[in-house]
N, C-alpha and C positions, 0 to 999 in steps of 0.2 A: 466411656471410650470415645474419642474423637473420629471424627469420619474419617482420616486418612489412617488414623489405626484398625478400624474398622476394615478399610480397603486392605491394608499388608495384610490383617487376618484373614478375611476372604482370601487371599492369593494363597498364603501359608495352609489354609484348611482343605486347599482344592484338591481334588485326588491325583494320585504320580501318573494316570495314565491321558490327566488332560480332560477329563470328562465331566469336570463340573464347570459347563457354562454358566449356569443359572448362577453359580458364585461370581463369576468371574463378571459378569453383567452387574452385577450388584456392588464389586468392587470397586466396578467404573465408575457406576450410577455417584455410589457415595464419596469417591473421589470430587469428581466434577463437582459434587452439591457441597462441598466444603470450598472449590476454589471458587465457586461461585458464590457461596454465604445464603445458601436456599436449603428449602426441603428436597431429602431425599427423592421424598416422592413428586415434586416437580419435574425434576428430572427424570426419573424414570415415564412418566405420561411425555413429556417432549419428546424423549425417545420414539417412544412407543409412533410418534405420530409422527416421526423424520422417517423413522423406517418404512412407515405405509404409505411415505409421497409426499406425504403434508410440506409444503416450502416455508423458509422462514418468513415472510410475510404475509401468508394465510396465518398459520399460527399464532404471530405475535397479535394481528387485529380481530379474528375470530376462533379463536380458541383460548380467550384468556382464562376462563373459570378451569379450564383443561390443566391448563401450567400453572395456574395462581400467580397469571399476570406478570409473567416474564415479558422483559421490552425484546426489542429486535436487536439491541448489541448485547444480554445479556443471552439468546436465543444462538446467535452469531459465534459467539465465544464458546457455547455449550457444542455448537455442528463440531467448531475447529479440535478440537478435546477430544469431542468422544470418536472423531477419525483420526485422530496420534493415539489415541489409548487403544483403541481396536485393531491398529497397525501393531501398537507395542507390542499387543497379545498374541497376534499372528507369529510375531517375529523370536516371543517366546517359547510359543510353541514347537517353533521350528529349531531351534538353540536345544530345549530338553531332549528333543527327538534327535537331533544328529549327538549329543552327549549322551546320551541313551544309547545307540546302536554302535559308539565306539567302547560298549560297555565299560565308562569309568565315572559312571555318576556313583557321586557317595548323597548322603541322607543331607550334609552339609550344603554341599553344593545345593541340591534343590531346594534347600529352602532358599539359597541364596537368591538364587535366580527366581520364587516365585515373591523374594520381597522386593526384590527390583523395581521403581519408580519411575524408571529413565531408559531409554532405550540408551543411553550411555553406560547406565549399570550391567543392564546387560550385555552388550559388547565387551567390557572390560573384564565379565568374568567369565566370556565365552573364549577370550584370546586365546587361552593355553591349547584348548582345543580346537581353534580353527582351522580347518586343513589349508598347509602353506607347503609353498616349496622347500623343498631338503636345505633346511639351513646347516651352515657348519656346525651347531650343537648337538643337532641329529647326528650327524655324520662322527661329533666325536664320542656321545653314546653309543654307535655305533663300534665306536673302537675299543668300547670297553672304559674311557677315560672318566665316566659319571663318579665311581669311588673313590676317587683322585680329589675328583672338586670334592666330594664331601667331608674327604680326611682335613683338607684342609680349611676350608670351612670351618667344619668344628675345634678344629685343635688348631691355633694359630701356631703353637709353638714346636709343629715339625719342619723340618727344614724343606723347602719345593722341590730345589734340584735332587735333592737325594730320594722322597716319595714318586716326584713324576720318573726317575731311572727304572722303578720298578714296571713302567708302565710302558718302554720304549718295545714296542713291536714293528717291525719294517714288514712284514705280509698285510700290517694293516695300517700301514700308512704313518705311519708314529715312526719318526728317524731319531728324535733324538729325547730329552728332557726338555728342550724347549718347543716342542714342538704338542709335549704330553701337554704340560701347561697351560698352552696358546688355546688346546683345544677343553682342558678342565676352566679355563676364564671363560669362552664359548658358552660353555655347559650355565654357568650359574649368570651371567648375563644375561642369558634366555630365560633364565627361569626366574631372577627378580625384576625384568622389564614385566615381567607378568602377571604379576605378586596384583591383583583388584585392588587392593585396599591401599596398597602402596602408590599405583597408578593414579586411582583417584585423588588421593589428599595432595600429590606433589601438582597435579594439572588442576585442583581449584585454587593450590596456593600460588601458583603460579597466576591463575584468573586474576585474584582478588589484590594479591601485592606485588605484581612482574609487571614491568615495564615493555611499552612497545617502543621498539629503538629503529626512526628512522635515519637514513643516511644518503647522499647521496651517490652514485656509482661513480668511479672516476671517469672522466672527461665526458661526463654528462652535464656538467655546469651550464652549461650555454642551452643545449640542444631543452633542458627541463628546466630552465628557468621559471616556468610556470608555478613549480612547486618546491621554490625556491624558501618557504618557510618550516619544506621539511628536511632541508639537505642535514640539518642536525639537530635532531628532533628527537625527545624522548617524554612519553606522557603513560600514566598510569594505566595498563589497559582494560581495566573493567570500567575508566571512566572515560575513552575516549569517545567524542559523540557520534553521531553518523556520520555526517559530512564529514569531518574530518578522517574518518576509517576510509570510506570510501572513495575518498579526494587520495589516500596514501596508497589504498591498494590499486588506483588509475596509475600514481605515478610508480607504482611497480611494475606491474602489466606493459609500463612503456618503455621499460628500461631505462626510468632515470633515478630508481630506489631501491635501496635495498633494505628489505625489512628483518626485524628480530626481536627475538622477548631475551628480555634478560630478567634474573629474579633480584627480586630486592638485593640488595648488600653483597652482591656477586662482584661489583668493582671491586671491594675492598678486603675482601674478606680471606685468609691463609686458604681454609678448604671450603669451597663452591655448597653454600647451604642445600642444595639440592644431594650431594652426596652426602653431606652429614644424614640429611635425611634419611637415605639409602640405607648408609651402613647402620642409624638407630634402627630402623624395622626388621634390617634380616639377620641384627647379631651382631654385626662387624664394631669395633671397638678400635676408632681411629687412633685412638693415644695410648696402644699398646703397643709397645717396644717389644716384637715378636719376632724369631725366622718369616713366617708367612705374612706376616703384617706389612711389608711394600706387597707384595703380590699380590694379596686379596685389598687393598689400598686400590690398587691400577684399575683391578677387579671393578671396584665401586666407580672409580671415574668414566671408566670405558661404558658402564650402565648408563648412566647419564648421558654421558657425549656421545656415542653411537648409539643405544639403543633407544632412552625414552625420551631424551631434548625433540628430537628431529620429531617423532611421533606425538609428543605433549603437543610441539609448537604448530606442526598441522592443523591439530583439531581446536587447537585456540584460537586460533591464524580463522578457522574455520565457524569458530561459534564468534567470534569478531566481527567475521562477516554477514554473516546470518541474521545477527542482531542488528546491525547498521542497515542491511538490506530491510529488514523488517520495518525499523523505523522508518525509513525511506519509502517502501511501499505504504504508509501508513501516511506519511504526507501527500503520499499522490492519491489515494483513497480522500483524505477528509476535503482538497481540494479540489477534487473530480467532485464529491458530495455537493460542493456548494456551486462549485460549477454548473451543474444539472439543477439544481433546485432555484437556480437566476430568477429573479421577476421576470415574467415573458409581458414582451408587449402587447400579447392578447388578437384576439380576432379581429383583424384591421388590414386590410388593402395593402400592400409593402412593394417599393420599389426598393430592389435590392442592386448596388453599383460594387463592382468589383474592379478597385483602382488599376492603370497601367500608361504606360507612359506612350509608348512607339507603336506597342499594341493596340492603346486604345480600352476606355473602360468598358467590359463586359456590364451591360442592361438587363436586367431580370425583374417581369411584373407578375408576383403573386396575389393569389385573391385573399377573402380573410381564413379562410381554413386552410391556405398555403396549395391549393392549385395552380401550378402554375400555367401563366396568359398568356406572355408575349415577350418577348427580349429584340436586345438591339446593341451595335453598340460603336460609340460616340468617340471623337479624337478631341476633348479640349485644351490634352498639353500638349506639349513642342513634343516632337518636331514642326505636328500638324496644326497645332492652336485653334481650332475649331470651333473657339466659346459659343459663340451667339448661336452657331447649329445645334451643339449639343444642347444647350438653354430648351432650344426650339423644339426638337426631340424628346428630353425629359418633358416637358410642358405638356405636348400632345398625350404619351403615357400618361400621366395623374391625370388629367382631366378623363382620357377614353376608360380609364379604369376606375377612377374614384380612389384615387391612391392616397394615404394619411400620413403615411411612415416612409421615410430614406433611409435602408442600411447600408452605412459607405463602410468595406471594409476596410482595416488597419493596414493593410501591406503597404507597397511600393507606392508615392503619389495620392496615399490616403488625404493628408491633410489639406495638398492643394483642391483633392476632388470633392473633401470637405467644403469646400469656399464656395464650390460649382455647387452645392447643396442648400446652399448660406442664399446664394443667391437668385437658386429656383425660389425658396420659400418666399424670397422677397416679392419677387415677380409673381408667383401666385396669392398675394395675400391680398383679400383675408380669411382665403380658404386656410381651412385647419391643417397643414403639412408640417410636421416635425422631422427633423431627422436625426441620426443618432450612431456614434462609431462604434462596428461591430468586431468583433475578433476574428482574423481567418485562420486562428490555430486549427489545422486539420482539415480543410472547406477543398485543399486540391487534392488530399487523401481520399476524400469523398467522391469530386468530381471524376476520378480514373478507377475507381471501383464499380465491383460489377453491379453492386445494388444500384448503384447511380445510372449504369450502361440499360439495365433491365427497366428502369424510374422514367429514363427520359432517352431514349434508343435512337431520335432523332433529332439530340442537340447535342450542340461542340460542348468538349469539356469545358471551355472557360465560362460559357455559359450556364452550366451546370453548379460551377461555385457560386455565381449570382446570384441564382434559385435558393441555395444553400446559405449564403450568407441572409437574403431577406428571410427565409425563415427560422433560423435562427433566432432574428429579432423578434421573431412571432411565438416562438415557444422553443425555446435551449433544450431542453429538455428533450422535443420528440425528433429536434434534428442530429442531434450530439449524440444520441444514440445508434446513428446510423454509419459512427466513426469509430474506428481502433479507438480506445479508450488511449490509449500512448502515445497518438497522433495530435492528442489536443492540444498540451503540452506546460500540465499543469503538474508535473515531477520536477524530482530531483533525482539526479542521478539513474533515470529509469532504463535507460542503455547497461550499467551496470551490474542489476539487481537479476534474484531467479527471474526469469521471463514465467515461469509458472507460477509462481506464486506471487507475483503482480498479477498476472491475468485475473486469476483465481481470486483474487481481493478485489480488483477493479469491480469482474463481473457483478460481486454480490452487493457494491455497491451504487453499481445502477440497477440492478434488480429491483432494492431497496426502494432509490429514488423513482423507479418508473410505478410501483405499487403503492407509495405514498401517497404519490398524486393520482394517480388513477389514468383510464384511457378511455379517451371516445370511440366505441367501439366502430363506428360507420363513419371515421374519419382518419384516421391512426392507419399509417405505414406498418406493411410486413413487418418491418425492423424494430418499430416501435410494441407493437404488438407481442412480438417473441420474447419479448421478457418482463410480459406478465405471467404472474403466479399461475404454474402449470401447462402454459404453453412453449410447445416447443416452434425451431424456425419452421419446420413442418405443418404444424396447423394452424402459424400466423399466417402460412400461403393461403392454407383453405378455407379461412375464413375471410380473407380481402377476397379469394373468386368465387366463394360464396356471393360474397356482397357484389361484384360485381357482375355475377351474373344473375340475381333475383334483386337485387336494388338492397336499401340499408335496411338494417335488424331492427324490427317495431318492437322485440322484448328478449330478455334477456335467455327465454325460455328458446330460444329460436336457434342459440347456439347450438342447440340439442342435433340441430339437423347440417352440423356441420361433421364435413368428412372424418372417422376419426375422433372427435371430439367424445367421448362418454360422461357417463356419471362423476365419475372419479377427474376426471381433469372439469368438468361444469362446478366441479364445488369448489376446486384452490383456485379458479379461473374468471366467477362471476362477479364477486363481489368487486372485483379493479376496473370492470368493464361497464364502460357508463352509454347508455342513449337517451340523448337530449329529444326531447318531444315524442318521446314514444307513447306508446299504450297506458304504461303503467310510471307515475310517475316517480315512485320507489328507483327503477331502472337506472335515473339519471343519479343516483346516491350511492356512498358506498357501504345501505344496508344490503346483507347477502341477502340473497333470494331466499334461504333458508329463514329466516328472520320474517319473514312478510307475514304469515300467520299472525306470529306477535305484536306486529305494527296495526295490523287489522284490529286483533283485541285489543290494542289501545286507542285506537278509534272509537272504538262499539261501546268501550267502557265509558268513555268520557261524552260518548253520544256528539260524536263529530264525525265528519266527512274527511276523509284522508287527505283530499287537495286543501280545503280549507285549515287542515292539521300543522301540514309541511309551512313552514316556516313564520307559526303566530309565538315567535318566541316569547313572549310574557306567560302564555298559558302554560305551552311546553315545560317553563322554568318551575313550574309548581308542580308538577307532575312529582310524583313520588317512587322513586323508581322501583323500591323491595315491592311496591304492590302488584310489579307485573314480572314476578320472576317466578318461574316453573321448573321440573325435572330436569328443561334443555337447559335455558338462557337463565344466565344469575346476574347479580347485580351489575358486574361492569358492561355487561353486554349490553343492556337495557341502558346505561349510561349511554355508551357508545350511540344504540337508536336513536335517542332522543335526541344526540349531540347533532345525528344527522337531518333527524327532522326539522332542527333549529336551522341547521343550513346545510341546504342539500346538495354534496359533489364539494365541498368547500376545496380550495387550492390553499394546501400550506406554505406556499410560497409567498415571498414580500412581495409587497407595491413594485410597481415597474416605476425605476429611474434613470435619469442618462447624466454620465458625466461633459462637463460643458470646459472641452480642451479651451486655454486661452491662442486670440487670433494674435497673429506673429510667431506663435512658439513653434515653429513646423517641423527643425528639426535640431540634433544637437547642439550645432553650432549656436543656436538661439539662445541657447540657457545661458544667464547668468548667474552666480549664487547668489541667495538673498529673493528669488523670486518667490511669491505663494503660486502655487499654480491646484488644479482640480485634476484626480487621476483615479484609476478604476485598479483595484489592487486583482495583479494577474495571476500569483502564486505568491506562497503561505512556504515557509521550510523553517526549519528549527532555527536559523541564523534569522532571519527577517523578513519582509515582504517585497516581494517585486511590484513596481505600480507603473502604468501604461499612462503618461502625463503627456500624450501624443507627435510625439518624434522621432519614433520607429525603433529604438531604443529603450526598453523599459528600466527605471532605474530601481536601485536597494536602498529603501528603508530598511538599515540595521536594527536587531532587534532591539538594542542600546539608545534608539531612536524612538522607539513607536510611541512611547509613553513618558512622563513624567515622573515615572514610579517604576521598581525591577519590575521585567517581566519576565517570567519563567518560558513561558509557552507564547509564541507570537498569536498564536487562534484564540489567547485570551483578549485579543484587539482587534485583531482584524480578520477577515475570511475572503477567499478570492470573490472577484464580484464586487466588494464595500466598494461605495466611492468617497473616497477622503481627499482633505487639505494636508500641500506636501509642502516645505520651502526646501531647496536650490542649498544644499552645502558644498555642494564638488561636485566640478565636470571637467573630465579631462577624454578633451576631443579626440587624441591619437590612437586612445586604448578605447572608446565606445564604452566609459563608464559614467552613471551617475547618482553621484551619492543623496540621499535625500532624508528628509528628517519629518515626524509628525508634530514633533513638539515642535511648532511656530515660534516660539522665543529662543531659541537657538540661532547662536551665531556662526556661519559659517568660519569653518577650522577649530570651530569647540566645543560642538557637540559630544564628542568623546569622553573630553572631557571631564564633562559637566554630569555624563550619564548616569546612572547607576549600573552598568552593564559592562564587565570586563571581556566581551568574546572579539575575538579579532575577525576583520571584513572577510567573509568566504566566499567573494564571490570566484575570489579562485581556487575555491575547491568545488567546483558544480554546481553555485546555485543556476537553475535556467535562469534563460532571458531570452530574449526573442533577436534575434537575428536584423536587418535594415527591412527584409522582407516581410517581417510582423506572421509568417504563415506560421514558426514551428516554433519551438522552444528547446532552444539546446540546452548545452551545461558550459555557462563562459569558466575561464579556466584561469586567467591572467592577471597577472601580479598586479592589482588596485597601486598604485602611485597617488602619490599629494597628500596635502594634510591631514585629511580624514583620515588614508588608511595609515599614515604614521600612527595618529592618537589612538587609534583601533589597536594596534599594536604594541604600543604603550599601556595601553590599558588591560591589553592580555598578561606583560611581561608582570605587572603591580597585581597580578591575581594570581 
């Protein structure tokens, strides 16, 4: 028996009064471990250890021999499950108990409801009985009219007006025979929009082969011009992609669309395949030349057109959205991923310049652990043109600080302030000073929040982006996490989608990224701190006033004496927590403290000294790891040790690089086609990549572009962060578009083409892009003009 038969069994076997969890656990258990392609009993231990706290990145790295080496997405996937399936359960139980206490469960029904897979299945067979207001079918059962509809029903071949006569009562509302009718059609409407099994097959066959039919609204042409390629528009809807769902359900929401499903062959067809439907499941026999046969005909039409059309196409309309939002929150998850995991420029001295023009550049000088020194700040554009003072200025900063690194941010005057950057370094050479263009996606999110007001209580906001942007450069990582994940602005369509279930996705994957890499525990922000494994924002406070009121942590045993902190959060909570030059040099690794015995005995055994241990990789690599496995720790765990003894605290993050903007290109007007230019790819979406080629402007790499070969997925090329070679295929000044291409033998106007990639330019269907300010990333929305996006369009219509 297969695991999901296994699961309907368990549900099927459970007792009527609800009381067999232990089955119903089991049914989960063995669910999950089939969509997952694992052992039952993996699953049930993962359980076991979500429910007593365990976080998924405790887990995934010291509990492997527990789960039998589940990763962190396949751990991920296992949380999201088994809280819909324990929802599910809830919601079943709640379904049996209200169908229970209107006493009209039969033996059917409950099995029905205990093989239910879907909280959709169950809703559909819950409908009959949900309590709703008094609809007209009540009211005309009420009248006694229910054996009306059934006569005829079953016997087409009574005549209506002469069966409903017998039924005409005026004390109860019934005036005439047609009025008997109106309310026996009522009756059996209600009760085939109801029909489970009829519901389902017409709303997956409407999934699988019905059309989404956009349209424009009338005299919306001008005002939605934007979404001008949906004014008459119809695509498969189980195949439309995300952006495109949610590019159509924006231009609905605005009033310039009107959306609808129609089912396959519905243009063409005598009678609406949806009612053929109909009439095959409850009996009805549409090519019977009968008395009753127009009436019970209407019967079937009105089923469809008022009853189940309006209700199918909500909840498709609905899982449409659902689906597109989910891929959507999926592209802002894997690019948030790589976002956080950036090569950081590391422990270095960093003047941080936050461009402006009237205002003047906001000055910020951080030390190498991101303390910040001293700020200032300098006029070298117009109006005030101030060059040689500001020169004068920065110069004193690096020298009185030791400064190595310039982060100029991207916003407004970036690239001019870049030149001011160009030509400190000159003036200072041949001190070591690089600089390098940073992103202020999110940096004045930061500076007007309260963490930032608590951070730095006695400096101006703009000065606070400074701070923020230089350390950024110094590690993305512990500063980006001190921002709305949404503010950064590495989505698509994130304004659009659940707000919870983005959240909810975001959070676990900076969870993720903040426990991959680990944290210094005597250097690391409140903010940074709260999302390691097992700490809440609660004991991230009391352990920074810990530290600052007894100075930093010499061992990791130390957290023990923080406020709050117990047993139970010192085990999901030590092994991410790193101190450099402590006591024990174990500490600065990410062996748990639990582990240290073990490390000991492989010391003692090999008759070495633990410091002289910690990083002789030649010896380490000979070590044999089944020799030192016990009751606790098995093989992978011991791999893990040693991996860390080989190098301890490792950052899985790449090499720190900078992309190097060409001089001249400062803003759109610069671009010509045909140019190569160097750019930092700023988001990843299912259509292609945006890339920052430094002109305030980020342009689209279609995904028809990135390679020489189809690409399915653009994250099989590229990841926000890469920095690549782009050429110049279309810029069209007046709209702030710019098209770009990776394959360098590309000719501007034929990329298209030439490509292997038939999807048309979306950038006006929401892919972001950054604004002239460089700070946020919207969703541009407007109709791509020139010959790019003609051949993009040509190339969609040839697919």
């Amino acid at each position: 028996m297969s695991n999901a038969s296994q699961y309907d069994a368990s549900l099927s076997n459970a007792s009527s009064s609800r009381g067999a969890g232990a089955d119903i656990g089991a049914a989960i258990i063995a669910r999950i471990a089939e969509e997952l392609g694992v052992r039952a009993n993996q699953v049930s231990a993962t359980v076991t250890l979500l429910d007593g706290g365990a976080t998924v990145p405790f887990i995934a790295r010291y509990r492997k021999e527990v789960t039998g080496g589940l990763d962190d997405g396949q751990l991920r996937t296992l949380e999201e499950r088994l809280r819909y399936l324990r929802e599910m359960e809830e919601r079943r139980d709640a379904i049996v108990q209200a169908i229970d206490e209107q006493g009209q469960m039969t033996d059917d029904l409950r099995q029905a409801l205990l093989a239910a897979t879907t909280k959709q299945r169950l809703e559909d067979l819950y409908l009959p009985y949900r309590k709703k207001r008094r609809t007209k079918a009540q009211i005309a059962r009420e009248a006694g009219l229910e054996p009306l509809a059934d006569r005829l029903l079953t016997d087409p071949s009574l005549a209506p007006e002469t069966e409903a006569a017998a039924f005409v009562d005026g004390d109860k509302g019934i005036q005439d025979a047609k009025a008997a009718l109106d309310g026996a059609k009522q009756i059996l409407m209600e009760r085939f929009s109801e029909e489970a099994e009829l519901v389902g097959r017409l709303r997956e066959r409407l999934w699988e082969e019905g059309q989404l039919r956009a349209r424009v609204v009338t005299g919306k042409e001008n005002e939605g011009a934007k979404f001008a390629d949906y004014f008459e528009h119809d695509e498969t809807l189980a195949k439309v992609p995300s952006h495109r769902a949610l590019a159509m359900f924006r231009g609905r929401n605005e009033g310039a669309l009107s959306l609808g499903l129609i089912m396959a062959g519905e243009d063409d067809a005598p009678i609406h395949p949806a009612e053929v439907a109909i009439a095959r499941h409850v009996g009805i026999d549409l090519a019977l030349e009968a008395p009753a046969s127009r009436w019970l005909k209407e019967v079937v039409r009105w089923t469809w057109r008022v009853k189940l059309y309006t209700h199918i196409e909500t909840e498709l309309m609905g899982r449409l959205r659902e689906r597109a939002e989910q891929e959507a929150i999926d592209v802002f998850a894997a690019n948030l991923k790589d976002l956080l995991l950036a090569a950081p420029a590391g422990p270095r001295a960093t003047l941080g310049l936050d461009p402006g023009l009237r205002t003047g550049c906001k000055v910020a000088v951080v030390d190498a652990t991101g303390r910040f020194l001293e700020h200032a700040v300098i006029y070298p554009h117009a109006p005030q043109n101030r060059w040689d003072e500001s020169l004068a200025t920065l110069a004193k900063l690096v020298e009185r600080h030791s400064v190595t690194l310039v982060a100029v941010g991207n916003g407004t005057a970036s690239r001019e302030t870049d030149k001011l950057a160009a030509e400190l370094i000159k003036r200072l050479s041949p001190r070591q000073l690089s600089k390098v263009m940073v992103s202020e996606a999110g940096a004045s999110v930061y500076s007007a929040s309260e963490l930032a007001a608590r951070e730095f209580p006695d400096l101006d906001v703009s000065i606070r982006g400074a701070v923020s942007i230089a350390r950024r450069l110094q590690d993305p990582l512990a500063e980006l996490v001190k921002i709305d994940p949404k503010s950064i602005g590495v989505g698509q369509y994130q304004h659009d989608v659940s707000q919870l279930r983005l959240s909810r996705s975001l959070e676990t994957v900076i969870e993720d990224c903040v426990n991959a890499v680990g944290v210094d525990l005597n250097t690391a922000s409140s903010a940074l701190l709260s999302r390691v494994s097992g700490l809440s924002a609660m004991l991230a406070e009391n352990i920074v006033a810990r530290r600052d009121r007894e100075g930093p942590f010499q061992t990791r045993q130390d957290l023990l004496d923080v406020e709050r902190l117990g047993p139970k959060t010192f085990e999901q909570c030590a092994g991410f927590l790193r101190i450099m030059a402590g006591h024990n040099p174990l500490d600065a690794s990410a062996v748990h403290p639990e582990a240290y015995p073990l490390v000991a005995r492989i010391a003692e055994r090999n008759g070495r000294e633990l410091k002289g241990l910690i990083g002789d990789s030649r010896y380490l690599k000979s070590l044999k790891p089944s020799d030192y496995v016990d009751d606790t720790f098995g093989v992978p765990t011991v791999i893990d040790i040693i991996g860390e003894l080989d190098k301890p605290g490792r950052d899985p993050r790449p090499e720190f690089k900078a992309a190097e903007f060409r001089e001249g290109v400062e803003k759109i007007a610069d671009l010509e086609p045909g140019m190569l230019l160097e750019g930092v790819v700023t988001n990843v979406t299912h259509f292609g990549a945006f890339v920052d080629i430094g002109v305030h402007q980020d342009g689209l790499v279609h995904i028809s572009a990135l390679a020489d070969k189809f690409v399915e997925d653009p994250r099989q090329v590229v990841k926000a962060g890469d920095i690549v070679k782009v050429k110049v295929m279309e810029v069209d000044v007046p709209r702030q578009r710019i098209g770009l291409s990776m394959r360098l033998n590309d000719a501007p106007g034929e990329k298209a083409e030439r490509g292997g990639h038939g999807r048309s330019d979306p950038r006006r269907e929401g892919g972001s892009r950054r604004g002239s300010g460089g700070r946020q990333a919207g969703q541009g929305s407007a109709q791509p003009g020139g010959a790019m996006a003609e051949a993009l369009r040509k190339a969609q219509r040839r697919r």
